[in-house]
C-alpha positions as CSV (number, residue, x, y, z in Angstrom):
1,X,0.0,0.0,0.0
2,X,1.1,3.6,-0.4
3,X,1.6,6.0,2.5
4,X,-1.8,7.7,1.6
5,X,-3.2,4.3,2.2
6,X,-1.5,3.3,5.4
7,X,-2.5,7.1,6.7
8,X,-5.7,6.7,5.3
9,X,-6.2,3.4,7.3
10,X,-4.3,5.1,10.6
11,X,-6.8,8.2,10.2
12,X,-10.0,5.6,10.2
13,X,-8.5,3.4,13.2
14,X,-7.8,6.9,15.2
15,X,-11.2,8.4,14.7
16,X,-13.3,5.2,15.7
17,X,-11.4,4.6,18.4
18,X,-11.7,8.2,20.3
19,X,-15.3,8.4,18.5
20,X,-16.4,5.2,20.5
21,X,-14.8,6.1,23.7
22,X,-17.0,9.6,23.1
23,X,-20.3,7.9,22.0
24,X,-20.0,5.0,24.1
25,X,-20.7,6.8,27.6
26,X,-23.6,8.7,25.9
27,X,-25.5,5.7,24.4
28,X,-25.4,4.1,28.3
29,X,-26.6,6.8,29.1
30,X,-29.6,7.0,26.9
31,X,-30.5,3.2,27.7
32,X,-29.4,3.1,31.2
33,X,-32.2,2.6,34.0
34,X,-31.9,5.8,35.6
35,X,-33.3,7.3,32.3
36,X,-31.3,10.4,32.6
37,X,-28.7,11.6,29.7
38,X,-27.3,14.3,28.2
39,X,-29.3,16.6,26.4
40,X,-32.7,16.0,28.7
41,X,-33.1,19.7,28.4
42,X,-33.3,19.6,24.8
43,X,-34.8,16.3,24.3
44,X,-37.0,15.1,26.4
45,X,-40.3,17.5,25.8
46,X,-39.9,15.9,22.0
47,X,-40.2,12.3,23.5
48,X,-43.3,13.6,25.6
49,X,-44.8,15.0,22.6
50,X,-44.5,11.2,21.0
51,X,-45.7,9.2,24.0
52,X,-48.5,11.9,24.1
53,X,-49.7,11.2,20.4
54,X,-48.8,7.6,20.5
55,X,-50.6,6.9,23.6
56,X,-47.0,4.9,25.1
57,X,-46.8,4.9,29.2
58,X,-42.9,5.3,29.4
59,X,-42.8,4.4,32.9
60,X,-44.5,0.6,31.9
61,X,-41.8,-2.1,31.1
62,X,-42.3,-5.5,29.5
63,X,-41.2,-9.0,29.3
64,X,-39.7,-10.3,26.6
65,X,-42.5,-11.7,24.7
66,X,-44.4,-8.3,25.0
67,X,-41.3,-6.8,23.6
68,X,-40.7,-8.9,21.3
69,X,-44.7,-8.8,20.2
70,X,-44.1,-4.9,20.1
71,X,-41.5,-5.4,17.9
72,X,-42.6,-8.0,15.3
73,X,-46.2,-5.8,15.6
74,X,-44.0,-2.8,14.3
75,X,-42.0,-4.7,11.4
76,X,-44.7,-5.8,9.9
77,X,-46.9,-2.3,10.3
78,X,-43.6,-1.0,8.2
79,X,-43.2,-3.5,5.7
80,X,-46.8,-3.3,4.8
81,X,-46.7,0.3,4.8
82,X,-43.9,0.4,2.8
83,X,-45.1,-1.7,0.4
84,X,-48.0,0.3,-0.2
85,X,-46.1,3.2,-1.1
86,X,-44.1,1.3,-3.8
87,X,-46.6,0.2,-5.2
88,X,-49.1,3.7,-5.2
89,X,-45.6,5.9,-6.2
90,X,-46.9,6.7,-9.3
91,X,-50.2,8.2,-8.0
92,X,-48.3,10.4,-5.4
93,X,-47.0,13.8,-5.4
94,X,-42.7,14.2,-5.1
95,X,-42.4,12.5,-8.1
96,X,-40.8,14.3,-10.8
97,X,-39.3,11.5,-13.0
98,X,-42.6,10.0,-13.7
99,X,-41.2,7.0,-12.5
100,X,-44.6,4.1,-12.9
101,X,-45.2,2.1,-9.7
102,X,-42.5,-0.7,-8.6
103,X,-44.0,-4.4,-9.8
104,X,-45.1,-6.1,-6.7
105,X,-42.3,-8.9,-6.4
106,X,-40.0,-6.1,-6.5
107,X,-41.9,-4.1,-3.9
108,X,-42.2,-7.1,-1.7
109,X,-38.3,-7.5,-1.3
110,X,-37.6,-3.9,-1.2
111,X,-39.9,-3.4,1.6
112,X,-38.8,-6.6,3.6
113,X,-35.2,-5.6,2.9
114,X,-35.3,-2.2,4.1
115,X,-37.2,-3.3,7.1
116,X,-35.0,-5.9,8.0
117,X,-32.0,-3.6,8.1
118,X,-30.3,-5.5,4.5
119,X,-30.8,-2.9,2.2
120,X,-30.5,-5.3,-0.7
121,X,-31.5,-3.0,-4.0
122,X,-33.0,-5.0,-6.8
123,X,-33.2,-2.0,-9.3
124,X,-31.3,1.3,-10.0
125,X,-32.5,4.3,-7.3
126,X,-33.0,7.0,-9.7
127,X,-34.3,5.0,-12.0
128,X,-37.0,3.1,-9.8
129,X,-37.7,5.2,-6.7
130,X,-40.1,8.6,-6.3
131,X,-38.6,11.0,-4.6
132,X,-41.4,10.2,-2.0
133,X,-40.3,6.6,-1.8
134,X,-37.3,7.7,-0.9
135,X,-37.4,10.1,1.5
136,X,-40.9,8.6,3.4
137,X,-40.4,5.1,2.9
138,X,-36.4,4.0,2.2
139,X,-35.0,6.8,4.6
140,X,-37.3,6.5,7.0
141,X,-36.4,2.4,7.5
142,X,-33.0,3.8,7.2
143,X,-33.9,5.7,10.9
144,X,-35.6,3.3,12.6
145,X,-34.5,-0.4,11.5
146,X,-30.7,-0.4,12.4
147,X,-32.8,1.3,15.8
148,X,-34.6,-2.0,16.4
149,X,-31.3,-4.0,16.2
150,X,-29.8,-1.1,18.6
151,X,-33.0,-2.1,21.5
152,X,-32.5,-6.0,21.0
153,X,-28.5,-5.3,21.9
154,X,-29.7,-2.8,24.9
155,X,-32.4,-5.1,25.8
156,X,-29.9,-8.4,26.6
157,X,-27.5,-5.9,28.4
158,X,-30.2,-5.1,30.6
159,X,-30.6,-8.9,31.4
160,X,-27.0,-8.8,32.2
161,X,-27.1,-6.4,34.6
162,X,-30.6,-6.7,36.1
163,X,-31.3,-9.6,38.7
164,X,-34.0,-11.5,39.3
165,X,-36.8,-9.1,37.7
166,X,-38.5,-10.3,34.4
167,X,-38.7,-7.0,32.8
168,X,-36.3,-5.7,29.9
169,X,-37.4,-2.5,29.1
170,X,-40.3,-0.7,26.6
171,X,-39.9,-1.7,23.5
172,X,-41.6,2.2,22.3
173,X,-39.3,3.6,24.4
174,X,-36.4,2.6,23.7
175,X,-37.5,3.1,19.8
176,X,-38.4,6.8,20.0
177,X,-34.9,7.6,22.2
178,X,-32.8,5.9,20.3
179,X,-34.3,7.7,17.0
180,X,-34.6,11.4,19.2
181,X,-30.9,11.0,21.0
182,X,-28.9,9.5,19.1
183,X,-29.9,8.6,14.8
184,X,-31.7,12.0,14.2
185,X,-28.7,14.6,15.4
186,X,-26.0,12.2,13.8
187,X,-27.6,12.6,10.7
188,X,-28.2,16.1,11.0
189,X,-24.5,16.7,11.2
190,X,-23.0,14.1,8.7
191,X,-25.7,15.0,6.2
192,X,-24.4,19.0,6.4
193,X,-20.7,17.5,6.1
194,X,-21.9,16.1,2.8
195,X,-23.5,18.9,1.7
196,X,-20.4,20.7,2.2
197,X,-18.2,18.3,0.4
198,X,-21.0,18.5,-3.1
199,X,-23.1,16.2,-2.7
200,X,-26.6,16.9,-3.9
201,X,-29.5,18.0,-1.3
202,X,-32.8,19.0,-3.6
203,X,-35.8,18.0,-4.8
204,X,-35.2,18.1,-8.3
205,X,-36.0,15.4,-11.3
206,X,-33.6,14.9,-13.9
207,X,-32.1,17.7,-15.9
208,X,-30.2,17.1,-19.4
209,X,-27.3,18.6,-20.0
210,X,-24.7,18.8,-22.7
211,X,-21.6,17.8,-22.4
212,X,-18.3,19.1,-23.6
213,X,-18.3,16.4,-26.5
214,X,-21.6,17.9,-27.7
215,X,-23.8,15.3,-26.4
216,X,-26.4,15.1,-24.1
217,X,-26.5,13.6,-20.5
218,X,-29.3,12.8,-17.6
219,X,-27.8,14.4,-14.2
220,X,-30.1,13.0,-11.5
221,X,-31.5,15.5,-8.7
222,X,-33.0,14.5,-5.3
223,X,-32.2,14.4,-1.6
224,X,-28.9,12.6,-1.8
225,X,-27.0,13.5,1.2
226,X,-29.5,13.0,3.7
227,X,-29.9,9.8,2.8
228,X,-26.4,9.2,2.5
229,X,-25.8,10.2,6.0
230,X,-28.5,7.8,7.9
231,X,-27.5,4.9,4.9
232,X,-24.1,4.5,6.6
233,X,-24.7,5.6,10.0
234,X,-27.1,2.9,10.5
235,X,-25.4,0.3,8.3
236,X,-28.0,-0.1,6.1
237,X,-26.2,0.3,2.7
238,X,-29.2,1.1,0.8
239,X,-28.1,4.1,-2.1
240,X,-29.9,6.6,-3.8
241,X,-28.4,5.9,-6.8
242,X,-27.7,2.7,-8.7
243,X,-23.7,3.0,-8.4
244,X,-23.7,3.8,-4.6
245,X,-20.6,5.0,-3.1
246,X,-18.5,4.6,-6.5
247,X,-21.4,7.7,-8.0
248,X,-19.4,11.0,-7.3
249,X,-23.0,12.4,-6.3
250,X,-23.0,10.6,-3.6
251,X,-19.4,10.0,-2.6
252,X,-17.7,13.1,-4.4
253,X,-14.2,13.3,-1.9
254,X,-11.8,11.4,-0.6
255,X,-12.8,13.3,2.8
256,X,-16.4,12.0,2.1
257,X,-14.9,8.7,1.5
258,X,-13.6,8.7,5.0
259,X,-16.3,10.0,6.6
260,X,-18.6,7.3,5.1
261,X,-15.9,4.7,6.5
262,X,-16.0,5.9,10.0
263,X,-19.3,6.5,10.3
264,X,-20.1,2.7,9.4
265,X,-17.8,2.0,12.2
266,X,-18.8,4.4,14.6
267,X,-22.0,2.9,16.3
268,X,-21.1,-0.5,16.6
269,X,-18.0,0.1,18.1
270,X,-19.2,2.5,20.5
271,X,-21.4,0.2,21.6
272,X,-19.2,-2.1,23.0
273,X,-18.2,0.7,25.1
274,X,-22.0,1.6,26.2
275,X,-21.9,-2.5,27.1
276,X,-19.0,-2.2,29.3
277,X,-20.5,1.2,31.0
278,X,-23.9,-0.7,31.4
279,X,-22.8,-3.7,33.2
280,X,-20.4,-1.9,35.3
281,X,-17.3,-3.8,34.0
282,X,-15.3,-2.0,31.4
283,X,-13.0,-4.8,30.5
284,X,-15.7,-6.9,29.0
285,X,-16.3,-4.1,26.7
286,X,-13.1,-4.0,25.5
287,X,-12.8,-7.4,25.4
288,X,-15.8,-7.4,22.4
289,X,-14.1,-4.7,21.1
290,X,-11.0,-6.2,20.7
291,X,-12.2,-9.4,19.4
292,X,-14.2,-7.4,17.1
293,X,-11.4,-5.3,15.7
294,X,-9.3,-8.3,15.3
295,X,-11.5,-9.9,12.9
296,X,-12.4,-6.5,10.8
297,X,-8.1,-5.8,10.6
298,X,-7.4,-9.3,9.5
299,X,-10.3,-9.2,6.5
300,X,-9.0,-5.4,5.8
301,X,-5.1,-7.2,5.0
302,X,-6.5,-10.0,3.5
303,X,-8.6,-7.9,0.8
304,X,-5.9,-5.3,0.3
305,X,-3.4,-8.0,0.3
306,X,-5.2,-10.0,-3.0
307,X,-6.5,-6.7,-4.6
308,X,-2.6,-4.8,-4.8
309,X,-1.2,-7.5,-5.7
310,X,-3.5,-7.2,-9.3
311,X,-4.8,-10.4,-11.5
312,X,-2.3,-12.8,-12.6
313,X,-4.1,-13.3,-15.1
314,X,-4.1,-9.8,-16.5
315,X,-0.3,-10.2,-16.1
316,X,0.2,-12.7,-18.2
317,X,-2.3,-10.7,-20.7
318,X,0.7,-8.0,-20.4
319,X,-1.3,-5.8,-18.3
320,X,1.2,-3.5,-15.8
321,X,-0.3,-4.0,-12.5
322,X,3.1,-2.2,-10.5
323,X,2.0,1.1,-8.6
324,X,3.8,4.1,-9.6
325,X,3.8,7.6,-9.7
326,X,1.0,7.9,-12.7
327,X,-1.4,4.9,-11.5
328,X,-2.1,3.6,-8.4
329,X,-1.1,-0.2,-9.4
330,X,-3.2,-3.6,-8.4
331,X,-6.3,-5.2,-9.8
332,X,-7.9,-2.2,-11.3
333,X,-10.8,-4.1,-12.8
334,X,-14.0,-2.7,-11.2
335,X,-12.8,0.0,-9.1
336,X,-13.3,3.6,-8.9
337,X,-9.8,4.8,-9.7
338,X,-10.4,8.1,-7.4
339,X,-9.8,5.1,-4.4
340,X,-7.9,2.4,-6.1
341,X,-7.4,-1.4,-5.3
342,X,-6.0,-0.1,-1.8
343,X,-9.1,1.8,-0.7
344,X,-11.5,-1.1,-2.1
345,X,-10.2,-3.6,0.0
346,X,-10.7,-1.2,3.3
347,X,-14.0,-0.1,2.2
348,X,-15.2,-3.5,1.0
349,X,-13.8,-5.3,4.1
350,X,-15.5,-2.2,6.1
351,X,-18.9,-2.6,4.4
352,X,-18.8,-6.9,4.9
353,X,-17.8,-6.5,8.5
354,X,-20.6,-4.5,9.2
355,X,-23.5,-5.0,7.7
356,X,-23.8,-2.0,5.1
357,X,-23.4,-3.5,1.7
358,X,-22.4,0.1,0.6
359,X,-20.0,-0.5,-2.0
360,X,-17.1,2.0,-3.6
361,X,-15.9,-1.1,-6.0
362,X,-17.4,-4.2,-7.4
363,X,-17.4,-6.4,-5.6
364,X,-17.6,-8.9,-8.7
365,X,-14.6,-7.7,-10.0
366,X,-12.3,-8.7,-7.5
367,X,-10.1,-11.2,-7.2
368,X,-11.2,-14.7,-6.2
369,X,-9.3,-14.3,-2.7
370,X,-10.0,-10.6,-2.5
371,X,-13.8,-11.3,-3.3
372,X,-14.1,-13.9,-0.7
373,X,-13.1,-11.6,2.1
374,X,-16.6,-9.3,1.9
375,X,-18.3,-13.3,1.5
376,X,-16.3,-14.4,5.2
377,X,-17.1,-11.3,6.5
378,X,-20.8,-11.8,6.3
379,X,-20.8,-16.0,7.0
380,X,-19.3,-14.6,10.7
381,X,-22.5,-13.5,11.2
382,X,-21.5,-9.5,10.9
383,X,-19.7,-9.1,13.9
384,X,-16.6,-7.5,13.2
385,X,-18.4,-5.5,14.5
386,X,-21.8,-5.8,13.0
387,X,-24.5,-3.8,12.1
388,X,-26.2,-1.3,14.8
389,X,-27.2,-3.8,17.9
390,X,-27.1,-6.7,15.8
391,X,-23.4,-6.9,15.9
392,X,-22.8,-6.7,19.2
393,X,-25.9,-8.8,20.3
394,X,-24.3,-11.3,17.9
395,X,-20.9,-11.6,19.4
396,X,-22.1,-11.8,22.9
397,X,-24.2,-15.0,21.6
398,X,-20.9,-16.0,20.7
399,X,-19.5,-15.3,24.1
400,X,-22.0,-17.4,25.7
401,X,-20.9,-20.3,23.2
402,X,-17.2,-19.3,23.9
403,X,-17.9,-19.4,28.3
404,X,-19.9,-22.7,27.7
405,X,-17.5,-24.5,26.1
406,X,-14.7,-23.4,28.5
407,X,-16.7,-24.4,31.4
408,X,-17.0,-27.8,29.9
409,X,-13.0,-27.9,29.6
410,X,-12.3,-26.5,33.4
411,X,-16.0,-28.7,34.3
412,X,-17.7,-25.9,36.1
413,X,-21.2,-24.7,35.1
414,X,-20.5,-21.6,32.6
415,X,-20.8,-18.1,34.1
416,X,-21.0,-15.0,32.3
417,X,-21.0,-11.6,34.3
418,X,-22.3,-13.7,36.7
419,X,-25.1,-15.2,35.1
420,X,-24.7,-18.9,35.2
421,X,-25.0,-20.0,31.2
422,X,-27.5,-23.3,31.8
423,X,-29.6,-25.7,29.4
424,X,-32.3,-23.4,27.9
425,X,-29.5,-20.7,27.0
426,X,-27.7,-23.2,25.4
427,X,-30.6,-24.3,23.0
428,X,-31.3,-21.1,22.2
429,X,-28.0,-20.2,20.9
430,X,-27.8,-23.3,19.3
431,X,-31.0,-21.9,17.5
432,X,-29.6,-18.7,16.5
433,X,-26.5,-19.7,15.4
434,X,-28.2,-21.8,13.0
435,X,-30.8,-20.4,11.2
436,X,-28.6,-18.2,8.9
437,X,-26.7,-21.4,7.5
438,X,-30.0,-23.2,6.8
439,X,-31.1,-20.2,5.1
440,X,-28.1,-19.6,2.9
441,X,-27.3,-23.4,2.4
442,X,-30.8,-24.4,1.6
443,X,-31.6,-21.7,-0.7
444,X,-28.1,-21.4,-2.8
445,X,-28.6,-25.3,-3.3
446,X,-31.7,-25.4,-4.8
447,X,-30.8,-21.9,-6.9
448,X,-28.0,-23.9,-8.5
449,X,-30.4,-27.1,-8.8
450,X,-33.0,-25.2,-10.9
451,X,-32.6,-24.4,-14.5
452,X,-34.5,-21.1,-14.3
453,X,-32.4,-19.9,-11.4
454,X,-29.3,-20.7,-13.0
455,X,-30.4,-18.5,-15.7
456,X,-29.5,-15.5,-13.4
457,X,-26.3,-16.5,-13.3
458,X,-24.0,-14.7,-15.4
459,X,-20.7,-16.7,-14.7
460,X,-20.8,-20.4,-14.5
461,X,-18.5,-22.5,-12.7
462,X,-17.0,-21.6,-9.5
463,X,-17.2,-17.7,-9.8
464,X,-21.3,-18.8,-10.3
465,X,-21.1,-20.6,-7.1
466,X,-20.2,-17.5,-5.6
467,X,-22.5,-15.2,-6.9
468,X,-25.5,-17.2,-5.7
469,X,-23.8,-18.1,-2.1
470,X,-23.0,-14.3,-2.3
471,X,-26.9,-12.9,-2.4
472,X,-28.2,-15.3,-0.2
473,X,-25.4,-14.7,2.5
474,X,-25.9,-11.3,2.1
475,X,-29.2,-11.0,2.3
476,X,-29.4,-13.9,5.4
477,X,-27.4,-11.9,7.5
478,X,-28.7,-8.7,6.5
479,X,-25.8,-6.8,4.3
480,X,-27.6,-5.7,1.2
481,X,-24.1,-5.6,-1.0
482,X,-24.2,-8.0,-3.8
483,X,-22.1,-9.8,-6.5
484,X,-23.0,-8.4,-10.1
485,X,-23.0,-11.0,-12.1
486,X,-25.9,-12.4,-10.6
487,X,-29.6,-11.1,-12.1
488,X,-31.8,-11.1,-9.0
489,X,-35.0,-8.7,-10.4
490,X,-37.0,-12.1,-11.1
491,X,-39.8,-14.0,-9.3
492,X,-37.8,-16.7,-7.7
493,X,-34.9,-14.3,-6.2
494,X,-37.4,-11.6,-5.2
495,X,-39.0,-14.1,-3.0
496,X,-36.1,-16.4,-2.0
497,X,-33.9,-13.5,-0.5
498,X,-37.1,-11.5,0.6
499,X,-37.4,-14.7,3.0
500,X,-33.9,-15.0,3.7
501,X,-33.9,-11.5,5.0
502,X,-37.4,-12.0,7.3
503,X,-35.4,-15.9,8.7
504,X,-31.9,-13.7,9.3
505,X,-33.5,-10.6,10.9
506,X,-36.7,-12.2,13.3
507,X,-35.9,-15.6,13.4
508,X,-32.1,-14.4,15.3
509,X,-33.8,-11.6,17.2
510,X,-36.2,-13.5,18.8
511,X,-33.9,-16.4,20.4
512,X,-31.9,-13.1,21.4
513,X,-34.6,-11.6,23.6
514,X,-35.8,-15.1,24.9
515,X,-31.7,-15.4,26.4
516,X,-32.3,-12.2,27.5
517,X,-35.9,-13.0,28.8
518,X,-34.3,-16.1,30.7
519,X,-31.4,-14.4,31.9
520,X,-32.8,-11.4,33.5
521,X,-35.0,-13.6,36.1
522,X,-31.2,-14.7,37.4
523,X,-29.4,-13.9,40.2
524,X,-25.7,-12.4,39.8
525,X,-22.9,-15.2,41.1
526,X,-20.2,-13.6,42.5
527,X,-16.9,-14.1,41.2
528,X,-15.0,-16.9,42.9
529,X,-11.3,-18.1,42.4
530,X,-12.8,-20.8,40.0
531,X,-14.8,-18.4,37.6
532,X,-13.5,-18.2,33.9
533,X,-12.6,-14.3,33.6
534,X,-13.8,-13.0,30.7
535,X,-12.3,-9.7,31.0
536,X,-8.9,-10.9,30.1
537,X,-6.9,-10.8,26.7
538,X,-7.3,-14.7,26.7
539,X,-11.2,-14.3,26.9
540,X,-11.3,-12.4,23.7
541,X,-8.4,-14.9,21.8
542,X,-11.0,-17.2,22.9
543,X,-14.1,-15.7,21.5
544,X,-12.4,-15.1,18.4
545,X,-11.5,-18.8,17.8
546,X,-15.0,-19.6,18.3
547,X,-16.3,-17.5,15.5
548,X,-13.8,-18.4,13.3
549,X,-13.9,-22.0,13.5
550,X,-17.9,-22.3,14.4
551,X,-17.9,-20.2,10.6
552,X,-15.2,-22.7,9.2
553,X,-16.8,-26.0,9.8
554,X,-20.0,-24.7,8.3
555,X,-19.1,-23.0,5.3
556,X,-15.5,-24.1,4.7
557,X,-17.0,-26.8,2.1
558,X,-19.3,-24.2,-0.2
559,X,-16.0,-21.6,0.3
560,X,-13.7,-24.8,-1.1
561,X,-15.9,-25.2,-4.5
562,X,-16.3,-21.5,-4.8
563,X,-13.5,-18.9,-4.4
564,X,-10.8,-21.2,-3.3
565,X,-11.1,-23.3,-6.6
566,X,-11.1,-19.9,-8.6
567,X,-8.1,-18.5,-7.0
568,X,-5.8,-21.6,-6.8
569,X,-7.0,-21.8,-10.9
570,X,-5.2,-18.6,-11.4
């Protein structure tokens, strides 16, 4: 990499790190159970207002199932919503493309991918989407779905550090803070930073131009950057426009090109932080954070690694793939030259870990070792570190797995912050950890099995493989970034993924608040000279051995067929 790289790289670690340490407190103290935060003064007659109009008691908790009723109540209140105002665009004002109404399989998995937090984009923004759609439907899930992943994560902290009560908090609640507190001003200022940078904010349609050759030329209009600002803030991924963050409408700068990278990380990592502060133990919040930024480092070498090193293949075509002064060297196939091979494996390894699926290269034109870094990223369930809540709820499942199986090895009953780790928890993580897999196993097979799927399919062999394993992880674990090659606007992959998003998002959140549900009602053990610590460096080499090997033995065979083959071919 060049030095611009490495500082670039330097400049993103730096920022998360003291952004984190700044946003973590505040987060605790939005969620924590005294209620009382910064900004009260500002906030707090806006939440009234709400609970006023929506008829919400903020002083009434529930259990789990009533949260979890709440929450599955709202999801499907939005999907249907937004459904509706796919399909009646075309009758509704803020439409000045004359774009026609979106076809209903279409509509169907745009709604339950924006919903579910995936973000997974079937058709080209400016092309497709009203105005209206945009800003009432797509930006508003932008808001409030990474939100619902944000109260699953606060609600199972709770359960760590409440005892013996069976309440985990108000599902409305902790909706309309999290969207007051924290989303709504971190938008406000990240949109105006785009603004300032060029990138559009209007309400305009299209407006031809001509260019300098003579010729004419479509330059789309709309409300770009504040969509842009909530689309990475709350990993969702989702652009305005069909090129995402490679369009320089939406990604104009190499300082917006940062910004965007940080601001993916931002949230999840200061929520490991709000973790620690929230169960009164600051190590175990470092210990996810370290085990998170492990994994998201090692993907970011790996991708660079492949993607500077350029094709062989073009090589032997006579292709110069050496970095000097007057090009930036690597595999050049597929990027945006403004941020080279360098910048397309930090941003693609950023996008993966989380779950984004905002892109700044294609994906499909990587290499076969570079491309199956962004596919790893997302079969580890998207916790290094995740998307907003879902992340870090993810990896403290994994930490549950990680305690259990080390009390097996010392034979002691597994504790974790005190909370013995028994039977029930045990099945439920069992459950959670594999529902993805079935999904993206099941589905990829018979997509490869049937003839009219494999008509999608726009490489065969083992680059196919990957394209199909690549939608259907995405869209599984909720990332929304996809492999190009592979034609997903029909019938069968409109449904397929549509239900792949609704098994990855409810059927993991659920088990998640029934831990927490279980948990809660327990009694805190206090540490003893035989507990496991789990604040300890050895905790988190631990918990990152478990991901990465509970990953391997399930996907290892599908990754041999599929980018293994490819790249040991070259």
């Amino acid at each position: 990499m060049s030095s611009a790289n490495w500082l670039q790289l330097l400049a993103v670690a730096a920022l998360v790190a003291v952004g984190a340490r700044v946003l973590g407190p505040y987060i605790a103290g939005v969620y924590g159970d005294d209620q009382r935060s910064y900004g009260d003064r500002a906030f707090a007659p806006i939440e009234r207002l709400i609970y006023r109009l929506g008829g919400i008691d903020p002083g009434a908790e529930q259990r789990w199932t009533g949260y979890a009723g709440s929450l599955l109540a709202f999801s499907l209140v939005s999907v249907l919503a937004l459904f509706a105002l796919l399909r009646l665009q075309h009758l509704l004002p803020l439409n000045p493309n004359d774009v026609p109404a979106v076809p209903a399989p279409l509509a169907f998995n745009t709604a339950i991918s924006f919903v579910t937090n995936t973000n997974w984009q079937n058709y080209g923004g400016e092309l497709t989407m009203s105005h209206l759609s945009q800003m009432a439907g797509l930006a508003v899930q932008n808001f409030v779905s990474p939100i619902v992943g944000l109260c699953v994560a606060v609600v199972l902290i709770r359960a760590f550090a409440r005892r013996t009560t069976t309440m985990v908090g108000n599902f409305w609640v902790d909706l309309v803070r999290g969207t007051v507190r924290i989303f709504l001003p971190l938008a406000c200022i990240v949109a105006l930073l785009y603004v300032s940078q060029g990138v559009i904010q209007n309400l305009d349609g299209f407006r031809r131009v001509t260019t300098v050759s003579g010729g004419t030329q479509l330059i789309p209009g709309g409300p770009i950057a504040s969509q842009e600002a909530i689309k990475q803030l709350g990993q969702n991924g989702g652009g305005f426009l069909n090129a995402n963050s490679m369009h320089p409408f939406e990604n104009p700068t190499g300082f917006t090109n940062l910004l965007q990278i940080v601001t993916i990380l931002l949230v999840p990592f200061a929520l490991t932080y709000a973790f620690g502060r929230m169960v009164k133990d600051q190590k175990q919040g470092w210990v996810v954070f370290a085990a998170m930024a492990l994994l998201l480092l090692t993907s970011i070498g790996v991708a660079t690694r492949f993607e500077t090193a350029g094709n062989p293949e073009l090589t032997r075509a006579g292709a110069d793939q050496t970095t000097t002064v007057d090009q930036g060297g690597g595999n050049l196939e597929g990027k945006e030259v403004r941020f080279g091979a360098a910048g397309c494996g930090l941003f693609s390894a950023v996008t993966t870990g989380t779950s984004t699926g905002a892109v700044d290269c294609a994906h499909e034109s990587m290499t076969p070792g570079g491309g199956a870094v962004p596919l790893v990223n997302m079969m580890l369930g998207e916790v290094s570190p995740g998307g907003t809540g879902a992340g870090l709820y993810g990896m403290l499942v994994f930490a549950l797995l990680a305690v259990f199986i080390a009390g097996l090895m010392v034979g002691r009953t597994p504790e974790y912050l005190g909370k013995k780790i028994q039977a029930a928890e045990m099945k439920l993580v069992v459950i959670y950890l594999v529902i993805a897999p079935v999904a993206i196993l099941c589905f990829s097979a018979i997509s490869v099995a049937l003839g009219s799927a494999r008509g999608s399919i726009l490489n065969p062999g083992p680059h196919g493989l990957t394209e199909v394993t690549y939608a259907f992880t995405s869209a599984a674990n909720n990332n929304g970034s996809a492999f190009g090659g592979l034609a997903g606007n029909t019938d069968w992959f409109n449904t397929t993924l549509g239900l792949s998003m609704l098994l990855g998002r409810f059927f993991l959140i659920v088990p998640v608040l029934a831990i927490a549900g279980s948990l809660v009602r327990k009694q805190r053990t206090p540490a003893t000279a035989g507990t496991f610590p789990t604040g300890t460096p050895l905790f988190a080499g631990l918990l990152t051995g478990v991901v990465v090997i509970v990953v391997g033995l399930t996907y290892f065979p599908l990754l041999s067929l599929g980018p293994i083959v490819e790249q040991l071919g070259l």
